[in-house]
C-alpha positions in Angstrom: 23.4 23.9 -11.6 21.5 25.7 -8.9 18.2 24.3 -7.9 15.2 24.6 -5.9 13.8 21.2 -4.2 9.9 20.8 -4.6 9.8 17.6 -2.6 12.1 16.1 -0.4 15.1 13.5 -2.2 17.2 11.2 -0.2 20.6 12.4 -0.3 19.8 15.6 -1.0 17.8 18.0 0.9 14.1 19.0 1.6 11.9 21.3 -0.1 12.5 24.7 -0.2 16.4 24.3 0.0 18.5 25.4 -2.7 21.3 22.6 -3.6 24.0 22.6 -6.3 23.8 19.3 -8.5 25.4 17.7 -11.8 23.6 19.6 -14.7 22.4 16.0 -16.1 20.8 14.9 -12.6 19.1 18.1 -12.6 17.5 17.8 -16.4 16.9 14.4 -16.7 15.8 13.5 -13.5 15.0 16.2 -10.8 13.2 18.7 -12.8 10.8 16.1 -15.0 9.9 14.3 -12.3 8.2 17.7 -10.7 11.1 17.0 -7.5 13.0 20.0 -8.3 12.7 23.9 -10.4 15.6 25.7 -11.8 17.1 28.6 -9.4 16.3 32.0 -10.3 16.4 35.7 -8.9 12.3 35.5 -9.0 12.7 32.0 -7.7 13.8 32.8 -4.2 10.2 34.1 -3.6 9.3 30.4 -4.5 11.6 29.2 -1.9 9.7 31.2 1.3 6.2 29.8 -0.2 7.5 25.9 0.0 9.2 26.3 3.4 5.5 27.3 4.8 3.8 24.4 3.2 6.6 22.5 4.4 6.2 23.4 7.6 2.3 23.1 7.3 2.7 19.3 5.9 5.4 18.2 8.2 5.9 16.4 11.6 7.5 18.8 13.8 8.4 17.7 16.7 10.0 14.0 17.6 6.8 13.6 19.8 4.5 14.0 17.3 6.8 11.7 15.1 6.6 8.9 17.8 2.6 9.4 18.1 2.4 8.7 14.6 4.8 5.8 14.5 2.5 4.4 17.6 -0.5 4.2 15.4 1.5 2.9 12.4 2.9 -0.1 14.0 -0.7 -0.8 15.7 -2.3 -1.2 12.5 -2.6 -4.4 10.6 -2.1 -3.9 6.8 -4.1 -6.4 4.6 -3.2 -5.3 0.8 -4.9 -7.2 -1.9 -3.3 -7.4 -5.7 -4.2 -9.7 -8.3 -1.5 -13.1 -8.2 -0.7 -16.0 -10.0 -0.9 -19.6 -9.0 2.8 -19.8 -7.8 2.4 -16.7 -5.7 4.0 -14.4 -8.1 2.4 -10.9 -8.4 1.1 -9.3 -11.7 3.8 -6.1 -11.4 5.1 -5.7 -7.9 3.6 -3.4 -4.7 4.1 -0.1 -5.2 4.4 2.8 -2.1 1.6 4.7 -3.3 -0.4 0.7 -3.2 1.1 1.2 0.7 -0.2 4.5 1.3 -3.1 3.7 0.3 -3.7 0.4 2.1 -3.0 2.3 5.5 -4.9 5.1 5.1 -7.7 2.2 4.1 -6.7 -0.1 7.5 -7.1 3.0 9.3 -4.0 4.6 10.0 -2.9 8.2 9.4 -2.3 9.3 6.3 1.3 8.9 4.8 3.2 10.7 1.9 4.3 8.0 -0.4 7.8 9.6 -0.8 8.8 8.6 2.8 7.5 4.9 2.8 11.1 2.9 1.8 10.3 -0.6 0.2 13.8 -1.3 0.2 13.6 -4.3 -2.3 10.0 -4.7 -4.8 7.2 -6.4 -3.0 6.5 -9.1 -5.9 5.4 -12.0 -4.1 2.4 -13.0 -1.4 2.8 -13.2 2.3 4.1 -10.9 4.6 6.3 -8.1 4.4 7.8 -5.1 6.4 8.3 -1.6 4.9 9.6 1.4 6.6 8.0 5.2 7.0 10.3 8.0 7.4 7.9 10.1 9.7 11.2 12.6 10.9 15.0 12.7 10.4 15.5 10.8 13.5 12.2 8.5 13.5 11.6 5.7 11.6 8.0 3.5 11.4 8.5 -0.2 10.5 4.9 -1.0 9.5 3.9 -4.8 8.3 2.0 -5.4 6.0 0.2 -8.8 4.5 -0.1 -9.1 1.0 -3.1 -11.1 -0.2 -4.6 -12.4 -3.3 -7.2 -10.8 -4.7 
């Protein structure tokens, strides 16, 4: 099945490209979760309008992507969540709770989709995430998780 990418997948492609995928991954997955349309004639006039905003919304150049990964690594990240006695979180960090906890420390503001946790944050102390800023840069940002 043909499709048009919203948002960008790992693995993929990046928005505003047309890939061909199993018809299942595309139903179930892709399409309800607002990542992908269905390809059309009409659509291609879809495609030209996400490119732009693409191109609006992303880091262009590799400087730009290391000036960003300079202020993401000089932040401290102090992230709050409710805990039990033991140190166990109530539910685990999520990358929008990320997101959210740099833009609060004072850092630029980050698209969820390109913060990797690798494995669930479900536990207090410190941790290390990673922020896809460009396709050859990478931000490792730390951040401390705290009871609340």
């Amino acid at each position: 099945m043909k499709i048009i990418l919203t948002h960008e997948v790992s693995g993929l492609g990046a928005a505003g490209d047309v890939v061909d995928v199993k018809d299942g991954y595309a139903r179930n997955y892709l399409v309800p979760r607002k990542l992908a349309i269905r390809w059309t004639k009409g659509g291609e006039k879809d495609v030209e309008q996400i490119r732009r905003a693409r191109k609006i919304h992303e880091i262009q150049t590799i400087e730009q992507a290391n000036q960003v990964k300079a202020q993401l690594e000089g932040v401290k990240v102090r992230l709050a969540v409710r805990s039990g006695d033991a140190g166990r979180l109530f539910g685990s960090v999520t990358p929008a709770d990320v997101a959210s906890a740099i833009k609060a420390a004072g850092g630029p503001d980050v698209d969820k989709r390109r913060i990797e946790l690798g494995a669930p944050i479900k536990t207090l102390g410190a941790h290390e995430t990673s922020v896809r800023l460009h396709p050859e840069v990478d931000a490792k940002v730390s951040i401390e998780v705290v009871a609340a």
